[in-house]
N, C-alpha and C positions, 0 to 999 in steps of 0.2 A: 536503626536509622528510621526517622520518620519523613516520607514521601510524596508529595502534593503534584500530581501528573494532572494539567490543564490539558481539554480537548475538547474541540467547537462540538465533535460527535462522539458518542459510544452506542453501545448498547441497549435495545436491539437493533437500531441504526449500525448496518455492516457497511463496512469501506476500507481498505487498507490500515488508515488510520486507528481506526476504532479498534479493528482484530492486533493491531502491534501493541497496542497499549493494554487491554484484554490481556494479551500474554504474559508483558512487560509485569504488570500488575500482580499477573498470578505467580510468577518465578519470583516476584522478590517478597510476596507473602510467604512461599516454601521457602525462603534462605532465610525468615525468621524477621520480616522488616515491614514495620506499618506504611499501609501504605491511602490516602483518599484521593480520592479521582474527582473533579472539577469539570462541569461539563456545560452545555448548553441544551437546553429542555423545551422544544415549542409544547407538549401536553402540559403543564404547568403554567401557573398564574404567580408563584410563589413559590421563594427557595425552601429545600428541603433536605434534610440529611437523612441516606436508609443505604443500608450494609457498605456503609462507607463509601458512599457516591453523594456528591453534594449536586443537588439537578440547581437547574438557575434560569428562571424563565426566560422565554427565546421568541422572538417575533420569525417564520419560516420564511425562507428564502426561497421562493419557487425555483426561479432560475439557475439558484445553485446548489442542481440537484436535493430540494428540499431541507438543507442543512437553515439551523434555528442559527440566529444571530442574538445576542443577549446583551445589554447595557454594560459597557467596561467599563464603570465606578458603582458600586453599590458597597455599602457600609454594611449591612446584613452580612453578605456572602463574605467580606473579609474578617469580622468578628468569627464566622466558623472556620473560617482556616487559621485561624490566629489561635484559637483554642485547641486545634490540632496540635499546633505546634511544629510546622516542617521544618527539619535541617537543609531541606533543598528545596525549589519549586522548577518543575521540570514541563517546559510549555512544549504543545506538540503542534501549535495552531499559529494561524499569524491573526486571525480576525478577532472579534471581540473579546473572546474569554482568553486568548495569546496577549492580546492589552492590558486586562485586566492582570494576569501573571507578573508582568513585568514592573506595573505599579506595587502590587502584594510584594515580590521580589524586595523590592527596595524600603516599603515602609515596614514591613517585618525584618529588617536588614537580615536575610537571606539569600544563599547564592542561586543566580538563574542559570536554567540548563537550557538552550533552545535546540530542539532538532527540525531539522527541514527535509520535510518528507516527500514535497511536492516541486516540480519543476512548472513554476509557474510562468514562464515564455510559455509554454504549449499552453494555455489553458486564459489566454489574454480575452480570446475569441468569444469569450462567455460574455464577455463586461465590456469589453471594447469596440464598436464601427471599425472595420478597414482603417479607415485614412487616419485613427484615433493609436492605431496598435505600438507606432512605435512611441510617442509618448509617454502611453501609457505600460511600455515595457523600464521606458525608465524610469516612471513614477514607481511601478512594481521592485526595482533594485534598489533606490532608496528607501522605499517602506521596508524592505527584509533587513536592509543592512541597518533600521534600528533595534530590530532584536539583536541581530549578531553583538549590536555595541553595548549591550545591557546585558548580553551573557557574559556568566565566568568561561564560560566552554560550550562548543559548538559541534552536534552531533549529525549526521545523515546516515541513512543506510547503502548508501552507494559511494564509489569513486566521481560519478555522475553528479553527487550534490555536492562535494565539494568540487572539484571542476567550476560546478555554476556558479560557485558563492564568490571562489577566486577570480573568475574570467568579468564576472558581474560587478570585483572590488566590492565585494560584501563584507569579507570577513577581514577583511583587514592583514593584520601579521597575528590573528591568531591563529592555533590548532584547528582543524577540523576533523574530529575524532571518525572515523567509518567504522560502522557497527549494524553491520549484517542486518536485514528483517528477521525475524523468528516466523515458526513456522508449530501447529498441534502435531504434532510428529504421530501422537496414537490415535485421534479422531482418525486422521485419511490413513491409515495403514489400511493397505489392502486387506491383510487378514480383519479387518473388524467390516469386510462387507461378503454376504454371505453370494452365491452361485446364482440361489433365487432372488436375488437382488438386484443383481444385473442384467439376469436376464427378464426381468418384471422393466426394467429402467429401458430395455432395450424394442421390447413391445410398448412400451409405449409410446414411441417415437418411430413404431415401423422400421427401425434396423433390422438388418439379417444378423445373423449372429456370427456369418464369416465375414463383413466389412471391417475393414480398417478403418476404425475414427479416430481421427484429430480433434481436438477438442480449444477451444477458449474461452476462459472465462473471465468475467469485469463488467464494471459500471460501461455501457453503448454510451462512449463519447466521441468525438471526432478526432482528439487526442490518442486512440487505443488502436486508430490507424487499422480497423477490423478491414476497411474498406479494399487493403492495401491484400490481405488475405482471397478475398474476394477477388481480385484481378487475378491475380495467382490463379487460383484455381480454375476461371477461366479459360486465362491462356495455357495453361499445360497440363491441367486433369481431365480425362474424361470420364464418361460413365463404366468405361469398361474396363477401368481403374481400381474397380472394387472399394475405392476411397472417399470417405464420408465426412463433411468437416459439422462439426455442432458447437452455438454460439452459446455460453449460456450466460445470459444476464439481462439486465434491461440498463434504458438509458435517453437521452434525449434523439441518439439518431439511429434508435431500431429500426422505425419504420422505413428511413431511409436508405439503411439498410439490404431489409426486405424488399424494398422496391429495386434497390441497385442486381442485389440476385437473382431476379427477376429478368431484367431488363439486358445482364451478361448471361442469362441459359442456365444458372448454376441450380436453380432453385432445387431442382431433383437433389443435388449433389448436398445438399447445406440446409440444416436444419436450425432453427432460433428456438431455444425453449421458452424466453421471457426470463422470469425473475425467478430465482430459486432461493428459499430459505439457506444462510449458511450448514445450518445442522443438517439440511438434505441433500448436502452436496457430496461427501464421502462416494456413495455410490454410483452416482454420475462420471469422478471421475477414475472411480475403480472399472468401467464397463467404457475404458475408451483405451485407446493405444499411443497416443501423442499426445504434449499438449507444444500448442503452436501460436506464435506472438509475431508480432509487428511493429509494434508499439517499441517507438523511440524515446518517451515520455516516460515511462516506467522506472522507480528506483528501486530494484531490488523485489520486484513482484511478491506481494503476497500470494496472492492467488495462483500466479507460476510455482512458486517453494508446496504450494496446496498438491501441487500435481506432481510435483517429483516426493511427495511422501506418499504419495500413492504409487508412486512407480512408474511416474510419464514420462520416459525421456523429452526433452523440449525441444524442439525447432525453432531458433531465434533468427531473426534477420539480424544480419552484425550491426556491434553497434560499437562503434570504439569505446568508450568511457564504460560500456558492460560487459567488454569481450571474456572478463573472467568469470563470471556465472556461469558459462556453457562454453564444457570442455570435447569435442569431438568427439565421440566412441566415450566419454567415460558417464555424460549425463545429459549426453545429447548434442546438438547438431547446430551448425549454422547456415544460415545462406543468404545470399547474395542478390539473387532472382528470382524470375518463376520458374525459372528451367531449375536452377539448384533446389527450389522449396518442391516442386515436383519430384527430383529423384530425388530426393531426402525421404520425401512419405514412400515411395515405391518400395529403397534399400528395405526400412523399417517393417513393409507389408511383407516382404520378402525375406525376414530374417527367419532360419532356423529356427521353433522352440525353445532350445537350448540355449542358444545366443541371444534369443529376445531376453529368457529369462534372465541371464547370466547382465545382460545389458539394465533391466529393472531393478536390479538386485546392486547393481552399482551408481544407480540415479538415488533408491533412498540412503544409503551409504553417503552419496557427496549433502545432504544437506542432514543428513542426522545430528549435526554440532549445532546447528542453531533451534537449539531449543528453546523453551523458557526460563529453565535456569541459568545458561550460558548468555542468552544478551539480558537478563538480571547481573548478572557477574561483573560484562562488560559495563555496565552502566553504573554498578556498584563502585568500579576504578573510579570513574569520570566526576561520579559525585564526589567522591573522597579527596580527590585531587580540588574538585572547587571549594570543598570545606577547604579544605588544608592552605589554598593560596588567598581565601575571601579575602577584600580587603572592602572595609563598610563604607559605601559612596557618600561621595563628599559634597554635601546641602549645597542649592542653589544659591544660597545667600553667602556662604564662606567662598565658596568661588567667585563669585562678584564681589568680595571684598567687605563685604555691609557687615557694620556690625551691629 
């Protein structure tokens, strides 16, 4: 089968987005299936084809987090997909190059795949003034519910994106397939980081080497709810806690951040690394003991699944529509408050050797299924299923009756 995955971002541009499709990409190149990737490019002036990534020049978008926006009609960039030749075209974007899919979609009559990866109510606050938000939340559920209407099938990685799509009347009375994030299962195995590697990652950041860290990682947005961590810790850790939390990522509201841990006492407590290359992160989070979330926005964390293949059991604040990603004792923990996110890190500082390990060893066990060949698999159904029902849309002029 030949494969056309549309996406505003890739590589070396890291973001959820980019690492699922990255994945998605490489499992369905090992099941034997071509696959080109469609992207947007602000380094380019000019489309280009190279190791099967078609870049497509892009005007940058400061404000949203530097992501390129690209003209969604261009006659170039459809001649190379047309030559390609997809049986499907599988949009991961709602902005320009998710446009442009949906038109390709239909004038190559081709079936569209759209996934929604992002819960876009959290995320109004970029683009919208206060008094503008609720408008513009339901300008935002009409603009989604025209991909949904232009897909054969409707994918997410949570129960959370479909919830929104239904609750939104997005998706109409179709399916909304759930299909796990994927996750490098052998990049973060703790076995591929060495002793001296952690303990080099842990001098450099002035840990001792008997503290307990928690760890988080992500784009610093105000959506990621870090801030929420930061109270917490606050109110019910102290320094004689022996408990260390480290932020690693960068974002629009680091400094605000740092200022807030500042300003709550915690700063001793909470270290910010800034921005880590993804290939450097393996050992970051081999050389921590938790990884710890907030973040009500999140569908199916990458960078969380990053930390339980490393062996982090996770601390989630509950969240109904993700209560099944984190199982109690089997891949980690929830909680409620500061009091509960407090004894959560203490049980964990406090656990046995053997029970830690024995609890590590059953964190990368629960996510060891989603691989790259397995959401290739699952998505392999999904396509087959929209070949199989395509039905070729029917021209504006035959529906208006013109003849």
């Amino acid at each position: 089968m030949k494969i056309a995955l549309f996406t505003e971002t890739y590589l070396p541009h890291i973001n959820g987005v980019a690492t699922h499709v990255k994945i998605l990409k490489d499992g369905l190149e090992q099941l034997g299936h071509q696959v080109l990737i469609v992207t947007a490019d602000i380094n380019t002036h000019r489309h280009y084809l190279k190791d099967n990534i078609l870049h497509c020049p892009a005007v940058e978008m400061k404000r949203l987090y530097g992501y390129g926006l690209s003209s969604p009609v261009n006659i170039r960039r459809l001649k190379i997909i047309e030559d390609f030749g997809p049986d499907v075209i599988h949009i991961h974007t709602e902005f320009s190059i998710g446009l442009f899919g949906v038109s390709a979609a239909r004038i190559l009559k081709v079936p569209l795949i759209y996934t929604l990866h992002t819960m876009y109510d959290e995320y109004i606050y970029y683009v919208a003034p206060r008094p503008f938000v609720k408008v513009t939340k339901q300008f935002s559920h009409r603009y989604i519910k025209f991909f949904a209407e232009h897909a054969a099938c409707i994918t997410g990685p949570s129960k959370k994106c479909e919830e929104y799509l239904k609750s939104a009347n997005v998706a109409g009375n179709k399916e909304v397939f759930v299909i796990p994030n994927p996750v490098e299962l052998d990049s973060f195995s703790p076995e591929q980081v060495s002793e001296g590697s952690k303990k080099a990652f842990r001098e450099r950041y002035n840990l001792p080497g008997d503290i307990t860290l928690a760890c988080f990682v992500g784009r610093l947005g105000r959506e990621k709810s870090v801030d929420v961590l930061l109270r917490n810790w606050a109110d019910a850790i102290r320094p004689e806690d022996h408990l260390h939390l480290i932020v690693i990522g960068d974002g629009p509201v680091k400094a605000e951040l740092e200022e807030m841990s500042h300003k709550l006492g915690v700063e001793g407590m909470v270290t910010f690394t800034g921005k880590v290359d993804h290939n450097a992160l393996p050992p970051y989070l081999a050389s921590c003991d938790v990884y710890v979330t907030a973040s009500l926005s999140d569908t199916n964390s990458i960078s969380m699944k990053e930390g339980m293949a490393a062996g982090l059991p996770v601390l989630q604040l509950y969240d109904e529509l993700n209560a099944d990603q984190v199982q109690d004792g089997v891949n980690g923990f929830v909680f409620h408050n500061a009091g509960d996110f407090a004894d959560r890190l203490r049980m964990i500082r406090d656990m046995p050797h053997k029970e830690r390990d024995k609890l590590h060893q059953s964190v990368m066990e629960s996510v060891s299924k989603y691989s790259a060949a397995n959401l290739a698999k699952n998505l392999l159904n999904v396509y087959e299923k929209a070949v199989a029902d395509y039905c070729e849309p029917v021209p504006v002029y035959a529906r208006l009756n013109i003849k």
